[in-house]
Every structure is written in C-alpha cells, then in structure tokens.
TORKOL-4160 file (C-alpha; in steps of 0.2 Angstrom, whole numbers, padded with zeros to 4 digits, m for minus):
276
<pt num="1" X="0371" Y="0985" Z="0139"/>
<pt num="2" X="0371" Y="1000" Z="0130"/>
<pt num="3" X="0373" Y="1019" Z="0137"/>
<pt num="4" X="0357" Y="1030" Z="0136"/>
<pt num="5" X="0363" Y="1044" Z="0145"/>
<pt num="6" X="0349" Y="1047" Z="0154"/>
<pt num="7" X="0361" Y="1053" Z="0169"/>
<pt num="8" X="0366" Y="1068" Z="0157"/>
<pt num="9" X="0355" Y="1086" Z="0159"/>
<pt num="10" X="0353" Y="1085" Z="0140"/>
<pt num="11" X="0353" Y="1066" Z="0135"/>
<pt num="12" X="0360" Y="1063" Z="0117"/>
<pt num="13" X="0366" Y="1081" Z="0114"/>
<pt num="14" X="0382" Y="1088" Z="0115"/>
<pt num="15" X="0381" Y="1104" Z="0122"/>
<pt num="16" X="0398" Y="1108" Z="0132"/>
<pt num="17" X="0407" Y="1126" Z="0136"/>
<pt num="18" X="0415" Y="1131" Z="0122"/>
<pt num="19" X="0429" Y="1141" Z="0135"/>
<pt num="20" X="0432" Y="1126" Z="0144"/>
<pt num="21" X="0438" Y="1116" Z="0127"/>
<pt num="22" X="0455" Y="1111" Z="0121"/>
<pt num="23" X="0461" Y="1104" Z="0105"/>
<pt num="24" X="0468" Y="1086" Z="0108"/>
<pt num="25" X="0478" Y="1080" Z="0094"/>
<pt num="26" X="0481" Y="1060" Z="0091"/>
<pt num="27" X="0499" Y="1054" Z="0092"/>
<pt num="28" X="0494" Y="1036" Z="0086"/>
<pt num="29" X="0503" Y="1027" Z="0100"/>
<pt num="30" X="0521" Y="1037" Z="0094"/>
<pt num="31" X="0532" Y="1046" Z="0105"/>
<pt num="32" X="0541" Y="1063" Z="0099"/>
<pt num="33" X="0552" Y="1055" Z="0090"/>
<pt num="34" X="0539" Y="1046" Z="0079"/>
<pt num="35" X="0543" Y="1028" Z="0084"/>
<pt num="36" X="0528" Y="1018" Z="0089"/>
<pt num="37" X="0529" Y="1017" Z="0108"/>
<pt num="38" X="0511" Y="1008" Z="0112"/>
<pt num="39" X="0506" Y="0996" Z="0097"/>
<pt num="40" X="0489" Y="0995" Z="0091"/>
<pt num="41" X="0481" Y="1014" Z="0091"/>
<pt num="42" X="0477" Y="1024" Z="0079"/>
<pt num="43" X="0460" Y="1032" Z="0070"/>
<pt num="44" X="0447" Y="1036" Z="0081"/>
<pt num="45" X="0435" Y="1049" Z="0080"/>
<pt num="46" X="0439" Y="1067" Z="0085"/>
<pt num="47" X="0439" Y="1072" Z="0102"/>
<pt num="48" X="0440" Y="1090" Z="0111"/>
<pt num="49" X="0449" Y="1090" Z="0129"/>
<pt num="50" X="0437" Y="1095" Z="0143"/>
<pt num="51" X="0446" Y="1106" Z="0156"/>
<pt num="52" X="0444" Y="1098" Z="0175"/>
<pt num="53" X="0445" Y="1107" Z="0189"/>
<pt num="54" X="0453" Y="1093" Z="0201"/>
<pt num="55" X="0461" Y="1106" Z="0214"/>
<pt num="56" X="0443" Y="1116" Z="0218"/>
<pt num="57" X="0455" Y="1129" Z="0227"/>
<pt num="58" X="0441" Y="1144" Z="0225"/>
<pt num="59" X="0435" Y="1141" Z="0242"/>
<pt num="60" X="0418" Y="1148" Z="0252"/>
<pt num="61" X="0410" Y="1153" Z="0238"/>
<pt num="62" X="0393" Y="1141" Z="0232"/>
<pt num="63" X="0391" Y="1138" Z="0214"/>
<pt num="64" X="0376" Y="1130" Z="0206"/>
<pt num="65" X="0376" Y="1114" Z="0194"/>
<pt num="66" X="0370" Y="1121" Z="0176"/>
<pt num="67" X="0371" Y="1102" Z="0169"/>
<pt num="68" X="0378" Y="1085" Z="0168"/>
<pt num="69" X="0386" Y="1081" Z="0154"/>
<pt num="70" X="0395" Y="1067" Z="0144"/>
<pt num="71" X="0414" Y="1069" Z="0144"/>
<pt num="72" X="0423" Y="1056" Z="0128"/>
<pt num="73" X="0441" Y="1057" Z="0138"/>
<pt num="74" X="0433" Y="1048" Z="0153"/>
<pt num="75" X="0424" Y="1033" Z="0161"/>
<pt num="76" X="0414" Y="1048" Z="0172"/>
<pt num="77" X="0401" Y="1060" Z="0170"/>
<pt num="78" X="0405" Y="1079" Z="0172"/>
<pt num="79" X="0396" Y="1092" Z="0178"/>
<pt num="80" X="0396" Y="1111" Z="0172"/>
<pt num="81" X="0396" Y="1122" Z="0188"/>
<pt num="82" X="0393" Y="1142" Z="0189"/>
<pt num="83" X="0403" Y="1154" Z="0203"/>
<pt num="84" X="0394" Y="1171" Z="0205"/>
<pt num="85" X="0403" Y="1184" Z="0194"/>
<pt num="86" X="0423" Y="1189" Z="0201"/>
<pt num="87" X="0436" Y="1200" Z="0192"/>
<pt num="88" X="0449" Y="1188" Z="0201"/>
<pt num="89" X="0445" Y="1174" Z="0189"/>
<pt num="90" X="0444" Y="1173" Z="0172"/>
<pt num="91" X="0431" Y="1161" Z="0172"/>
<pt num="92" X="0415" Y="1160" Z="0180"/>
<pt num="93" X="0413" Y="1144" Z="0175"/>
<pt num="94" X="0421" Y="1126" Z="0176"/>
<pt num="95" X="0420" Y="1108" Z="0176"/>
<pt num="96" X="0422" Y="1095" Z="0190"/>
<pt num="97" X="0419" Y="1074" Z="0191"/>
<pt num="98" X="0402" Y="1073" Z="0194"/>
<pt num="99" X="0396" Y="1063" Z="0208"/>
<pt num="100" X="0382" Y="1051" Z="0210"/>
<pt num="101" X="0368" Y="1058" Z="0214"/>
<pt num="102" X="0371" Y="1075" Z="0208"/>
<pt num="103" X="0360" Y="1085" Z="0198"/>
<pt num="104" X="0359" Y="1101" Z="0189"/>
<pt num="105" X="0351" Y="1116" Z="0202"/>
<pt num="106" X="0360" Y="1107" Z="0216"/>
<pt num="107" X="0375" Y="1119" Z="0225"/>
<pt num="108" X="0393" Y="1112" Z="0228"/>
<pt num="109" X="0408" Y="1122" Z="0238"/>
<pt num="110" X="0424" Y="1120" Z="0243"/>
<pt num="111" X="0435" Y="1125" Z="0258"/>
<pt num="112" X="0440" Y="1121" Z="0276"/>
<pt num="113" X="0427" Y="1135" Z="0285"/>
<pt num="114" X="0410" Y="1127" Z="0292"/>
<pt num="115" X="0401" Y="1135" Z="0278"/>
<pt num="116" X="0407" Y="1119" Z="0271"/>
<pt num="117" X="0395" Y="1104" Z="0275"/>
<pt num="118" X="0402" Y="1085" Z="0270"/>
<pt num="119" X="0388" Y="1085" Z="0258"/>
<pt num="120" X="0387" Y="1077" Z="0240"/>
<pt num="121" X="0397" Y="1087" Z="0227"/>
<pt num="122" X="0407" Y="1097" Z="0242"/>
<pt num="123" X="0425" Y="1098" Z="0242"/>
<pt num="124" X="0438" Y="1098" Z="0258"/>
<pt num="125" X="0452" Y="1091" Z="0268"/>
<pt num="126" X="0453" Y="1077" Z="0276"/>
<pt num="127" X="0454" Y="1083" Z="0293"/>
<pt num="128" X="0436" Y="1090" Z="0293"/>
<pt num="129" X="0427" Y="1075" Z="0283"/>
<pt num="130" X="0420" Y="1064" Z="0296"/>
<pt num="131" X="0428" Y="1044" Z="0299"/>
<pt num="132" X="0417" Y="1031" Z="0287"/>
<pt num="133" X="0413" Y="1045" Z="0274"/>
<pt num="134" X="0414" Y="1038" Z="0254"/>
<pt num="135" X="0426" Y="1050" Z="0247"/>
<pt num="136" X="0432" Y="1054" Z="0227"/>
<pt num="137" X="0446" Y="1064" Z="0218"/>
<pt num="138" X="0458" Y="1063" Z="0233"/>
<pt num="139" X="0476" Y="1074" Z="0233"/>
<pt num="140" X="0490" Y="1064" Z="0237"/>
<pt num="141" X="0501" Y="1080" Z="0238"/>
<pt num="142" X="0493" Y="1095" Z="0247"/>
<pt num="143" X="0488" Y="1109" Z="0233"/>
<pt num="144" X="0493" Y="1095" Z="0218"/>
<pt num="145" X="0474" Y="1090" Z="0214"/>
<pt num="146" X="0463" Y="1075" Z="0214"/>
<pt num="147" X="0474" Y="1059" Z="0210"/>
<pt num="148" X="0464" Y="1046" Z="0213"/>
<pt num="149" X="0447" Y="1038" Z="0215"/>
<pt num="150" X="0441" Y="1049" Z="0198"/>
<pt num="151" X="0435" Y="1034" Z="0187"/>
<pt num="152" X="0417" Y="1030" Z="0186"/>
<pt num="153" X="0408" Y="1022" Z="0202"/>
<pt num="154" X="0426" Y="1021" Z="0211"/>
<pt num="155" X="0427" Y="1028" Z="0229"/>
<pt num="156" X="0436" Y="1028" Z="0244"/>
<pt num="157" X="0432" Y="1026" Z="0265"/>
<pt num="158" X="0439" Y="1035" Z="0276"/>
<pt num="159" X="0442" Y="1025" Z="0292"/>
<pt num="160" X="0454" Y="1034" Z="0304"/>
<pt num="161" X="0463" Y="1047" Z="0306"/>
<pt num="162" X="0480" Y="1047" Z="0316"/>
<pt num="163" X="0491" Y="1063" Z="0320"/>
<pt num="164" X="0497" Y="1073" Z="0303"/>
<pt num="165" X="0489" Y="1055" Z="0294"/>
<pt num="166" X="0470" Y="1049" Z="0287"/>
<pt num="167" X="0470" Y="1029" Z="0283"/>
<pt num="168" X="0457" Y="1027" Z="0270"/>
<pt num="169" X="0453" Y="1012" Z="0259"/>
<pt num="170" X="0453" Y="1010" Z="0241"/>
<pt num="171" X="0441" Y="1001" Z="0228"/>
<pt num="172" X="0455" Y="0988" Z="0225"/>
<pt num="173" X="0456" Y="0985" Z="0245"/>
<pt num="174" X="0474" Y="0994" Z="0247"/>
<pt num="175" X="0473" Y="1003" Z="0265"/>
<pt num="176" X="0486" Y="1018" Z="0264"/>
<pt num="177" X="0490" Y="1034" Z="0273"/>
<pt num="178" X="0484" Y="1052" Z="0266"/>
<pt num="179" X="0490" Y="1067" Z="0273"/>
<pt num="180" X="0476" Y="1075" Z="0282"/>
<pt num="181" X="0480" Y="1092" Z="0274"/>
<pt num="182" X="0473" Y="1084" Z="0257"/>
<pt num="183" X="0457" Y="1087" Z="0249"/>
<pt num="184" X="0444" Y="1075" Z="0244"/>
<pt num="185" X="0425" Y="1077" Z="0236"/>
<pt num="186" X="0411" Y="1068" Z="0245"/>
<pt num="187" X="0404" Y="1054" Z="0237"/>
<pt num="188" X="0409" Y="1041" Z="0223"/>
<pt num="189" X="0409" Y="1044" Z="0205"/>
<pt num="190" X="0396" Y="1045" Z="0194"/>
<pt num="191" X="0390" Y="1031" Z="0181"/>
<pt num="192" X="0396" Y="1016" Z="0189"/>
<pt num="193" X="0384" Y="1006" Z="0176"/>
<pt num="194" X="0401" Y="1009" Z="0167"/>
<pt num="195" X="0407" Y="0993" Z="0169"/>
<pt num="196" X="0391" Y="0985" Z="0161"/>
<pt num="197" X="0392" Y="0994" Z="0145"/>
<pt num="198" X="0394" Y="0980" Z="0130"/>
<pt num="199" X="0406" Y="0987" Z="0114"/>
<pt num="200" X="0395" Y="0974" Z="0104"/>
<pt num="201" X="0406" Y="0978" Z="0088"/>
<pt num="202" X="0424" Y="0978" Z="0080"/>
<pt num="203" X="0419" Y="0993" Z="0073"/>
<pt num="204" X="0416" Y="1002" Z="0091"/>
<pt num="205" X="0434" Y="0999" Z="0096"/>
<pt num="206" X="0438" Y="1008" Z="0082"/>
<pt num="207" X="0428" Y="1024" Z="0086"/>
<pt num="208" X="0438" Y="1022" Z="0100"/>
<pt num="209" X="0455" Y="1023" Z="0092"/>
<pt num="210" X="0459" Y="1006" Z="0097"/>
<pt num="211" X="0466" Y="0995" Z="0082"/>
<pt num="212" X="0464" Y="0974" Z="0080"/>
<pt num="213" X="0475" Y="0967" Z="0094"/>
<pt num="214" X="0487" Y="0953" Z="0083"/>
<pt num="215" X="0491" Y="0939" Z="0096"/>
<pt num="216" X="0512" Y="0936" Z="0097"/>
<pt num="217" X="0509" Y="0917" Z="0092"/>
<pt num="218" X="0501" Y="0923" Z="0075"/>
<pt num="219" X="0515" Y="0935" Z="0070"/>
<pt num="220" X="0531" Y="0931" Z="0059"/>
<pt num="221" X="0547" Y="0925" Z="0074"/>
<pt num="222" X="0555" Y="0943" Z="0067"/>
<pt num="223" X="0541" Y="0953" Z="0074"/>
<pt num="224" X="0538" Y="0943" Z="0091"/>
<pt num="225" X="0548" Y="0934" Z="0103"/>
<pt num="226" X="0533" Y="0919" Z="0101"/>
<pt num="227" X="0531" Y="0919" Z="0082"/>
<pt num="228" X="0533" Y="0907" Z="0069"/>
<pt num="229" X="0530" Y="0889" Z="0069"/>
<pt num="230" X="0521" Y="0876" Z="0056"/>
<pt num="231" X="0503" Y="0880" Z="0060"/>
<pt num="232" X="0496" Y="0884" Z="0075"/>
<pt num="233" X="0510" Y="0884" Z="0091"/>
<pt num="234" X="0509" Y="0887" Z="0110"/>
<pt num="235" X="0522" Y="0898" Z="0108"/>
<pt num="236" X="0536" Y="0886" Z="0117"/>
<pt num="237" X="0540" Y="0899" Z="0129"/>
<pt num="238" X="0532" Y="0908" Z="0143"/>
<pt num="239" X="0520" Y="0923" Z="0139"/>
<pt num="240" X="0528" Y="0937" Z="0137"/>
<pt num="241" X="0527" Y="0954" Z="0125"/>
<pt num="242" X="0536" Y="0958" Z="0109"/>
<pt num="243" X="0553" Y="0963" Z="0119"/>
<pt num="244" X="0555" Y="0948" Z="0129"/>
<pt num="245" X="0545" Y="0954" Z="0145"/>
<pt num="246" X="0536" Y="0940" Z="0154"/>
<pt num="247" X="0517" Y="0943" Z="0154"/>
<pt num="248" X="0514" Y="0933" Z="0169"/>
<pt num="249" X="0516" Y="0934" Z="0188"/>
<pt num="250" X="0531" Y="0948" Z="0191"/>
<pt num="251" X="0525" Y="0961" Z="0199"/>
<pt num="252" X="0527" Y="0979" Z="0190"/>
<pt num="253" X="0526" Y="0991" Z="0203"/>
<pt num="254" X="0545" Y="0998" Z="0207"/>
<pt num="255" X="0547" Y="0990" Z="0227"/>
<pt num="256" X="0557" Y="1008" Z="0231"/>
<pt num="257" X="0544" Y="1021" Z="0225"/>
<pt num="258" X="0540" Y="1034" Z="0238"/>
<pt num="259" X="0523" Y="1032" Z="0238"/>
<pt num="260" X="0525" Y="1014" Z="0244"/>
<pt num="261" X="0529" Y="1020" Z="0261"/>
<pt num="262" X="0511" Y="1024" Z="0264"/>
<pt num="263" X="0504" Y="1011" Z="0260"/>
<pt num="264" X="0498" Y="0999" Z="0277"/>
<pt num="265" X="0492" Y="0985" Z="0267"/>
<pt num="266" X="0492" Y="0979" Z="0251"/>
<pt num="267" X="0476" Y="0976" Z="0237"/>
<pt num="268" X="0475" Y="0957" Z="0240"/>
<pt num="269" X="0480" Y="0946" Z="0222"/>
<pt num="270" X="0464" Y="0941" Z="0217"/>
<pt num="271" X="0445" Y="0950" Z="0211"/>
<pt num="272" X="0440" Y="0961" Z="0225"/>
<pt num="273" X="0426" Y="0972" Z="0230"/>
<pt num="274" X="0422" Y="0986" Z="0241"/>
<pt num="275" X="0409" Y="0983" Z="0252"/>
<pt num="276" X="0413" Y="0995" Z="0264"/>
C-alpha cells in the first residue's frame, strides 16, 4: 500500500506555516562528541521541524481547522488551527495531532468550563471526560503535555476513575493510573492506514535516513561479538548486539522507575489489540 494522501486538505502539496517551522539538523546517529551512538543512520532527505502544540493551555477560546496537513517527523497527520486575533500570544496560529475524523472548517477548544463539549479535536482533563471515551495526546504530569497515545491510529479508553486517579487502557493492553488533573484530546489519532503502507524499495529507506542493516554474523569477530567463521555460521552464541547485550528475552524496562507504580496491569507478552 502506498500513501495518497487524500486525508490531507491539499493532497500532494506541501504547504505548511512558515512561523511554525524549525530547522532540524541531521546528527547521523552520533552524539556530541561525534562517536557514533546508534549505527546505521545517515543521509536522508531534508526535513524542517513542525512545532506541536501538545499542552493546548489557551483555553475557552474556539479556533477553526484551516487544513490537514502531512508532517515528515511523524506517523500522524497534523492539522493547522486559527485562534481569533490576541496581543497576549504571538501567534494566532498553531499545530496540533490531527484526530480522525477531523476536517478543515471543523472548531476545536480546550479548557475545563462547559463551553467545552468531549467532542472530536477538543482538549480537557480527565475529570470531565466521560468513562468509556477514546482519548489521545494524554499528560502524564499535569501542565507537561501530551505524552502518549500521539502516533497514528493509537488511542486510549478511559474506564474509571477513582479519587485524585483515572484508569485508562492503552493500545498495548497496559491498564495504568492517570492523574485526573491531566489533559487529554478526544478521539484517536489520525492515519491509522499507517501501518499498511509498504516501503517497496531499498531506496525508500534511504529517503528516510536509514542506512543497510549489516547482520552481526556477517561482520569480521573485531566488529561483532557473533562475527567471523568459515562461511556462513549461526553465530555460536546467543543473539545479542555488537556490545555483548542479549537480544532475546530480558526485559528492558528499569523494575524501579516511578512511573511503574501506576501501572495496574501489565501489556500481556504476545501481539495484542484494542478492541475496546
């Protein structure tokens, strides 16, 4: 499957706001220092940053969708949105993750007053979204901004809500606790046709920065734990990368980080999906 963009406003033209660009320089997989951190990137075609507004703190006010448009740093549409004139901002116009469903004339708003409806596009906490709604761009940290559910098609449920708490469900099937004073945007995320999109050529990955991946058992034993050998080898050893680390069954999530305390159940091992 190939992308045709027909979910865009303008589909195969790139037409985003110039004030809400930033330069975004390649480091080819290299850290400050210059040593190569992350193998195989490097190339790719030149990209500009779109700025996101992932807080949406500019609250009772309506703006109106100008456009959809194709963003090159994400899986996700975005859509350009317009906020009546203000001396306050510099800005009267900014980008958000684009929900499905969402077209350009629609209006979107954010806040906690009942000006705000739990409607598609609409930012606001999860003490005032009503139990079962599918949510995206969820806070984990009051005022931080949307940390998760922001790739395309992903989205979350909300299924209860307890005290200073709301339990919600993620696309892996993790249930977790959220405080309630967080905000969240109704609805999942654009494009989930994502998924289905064939790269069909070398050449692609390319575009994409993304150089040929060398397999460990086909390098020299001085470049990789599982090189060298007469012909072609199994390695003798389990999988593992190029500084000894096994590939295979450990678990890479740290068992003391804070956040693990919210969690209520964990995403089962295997392929899941979210029916709910």
């Amino acid at each position: 499957m190939v992308s045709d963009f027909a979910d865009c406003t303008y589909p195969r033209e790139n037409k985003p706001e110039k004030a809400l660009l930033s330069p975004k320089k390649k480091k080819g997989g290299r850290n400050f220092q210059g040593v190569v951190t992350a193998r195989f990137r490097g190339g790719g075609h030149k990209q500009r940053y779109r700025k996101i507004d992932f807080k949406r703190t500019r609250d009772n006010v309506e703006a109106t969708v100008i456009q959809i448009e194709y963003d090159p740093n994400r899986s996700a549409r975005i859509a350009l949105i317009e906020y009546p004139r203000d001396e306050k901002y510099e800005f009267s116009r900014s980008y958000i993750l684009a929900p499905a469903g969402l077209k350009a004339g629609d209006k979107v708003m954010s806040g906690e007053s009942d000006l705000v409806e739990p409607r598609i596009g609409n930012c606001m906490p999860l003490w005032k979204v009503p139990s079962g709604a599918t949510l995206h761009n969820i806070e984990l940290v009051p005022g931080k901004g949307g940390q998760i559910c922001r790739s395309a098609g992903c989205s979350a449920t909300l299924t209860a809500r307890e005290k200073d708490w709301a339990q919600l469900t993620m696309p892996s099937g993790e249930i977790r606790r959220v405080p309630i004073k967080c905000r969240a945007t109704i609805g999942s995320v654009s494009h989930a046709e994502h998924m289905n999109i064939s790269i069909g050529k070398a050449g692609r990955m390319r575009w994409k920065g993304r150089k040929p991946h060398n397999r460990g058992t086909s390098q020299n034993p001085t470049d990789h734990p599982m090189g060298g050998g007469e012909g072609r080898t199994a390695g003798g050893r389990h999988p593992c990368s190029k500084t000894g680390v096994l590939a295979k069954g450990g678990k890479t999530r740290h068992k003391r980080k804070p956040g693990g305390k919210a969690i209520i159940r964990r995403r089962p091992a295997g392929p899941f999906q979210n029916t709910a």
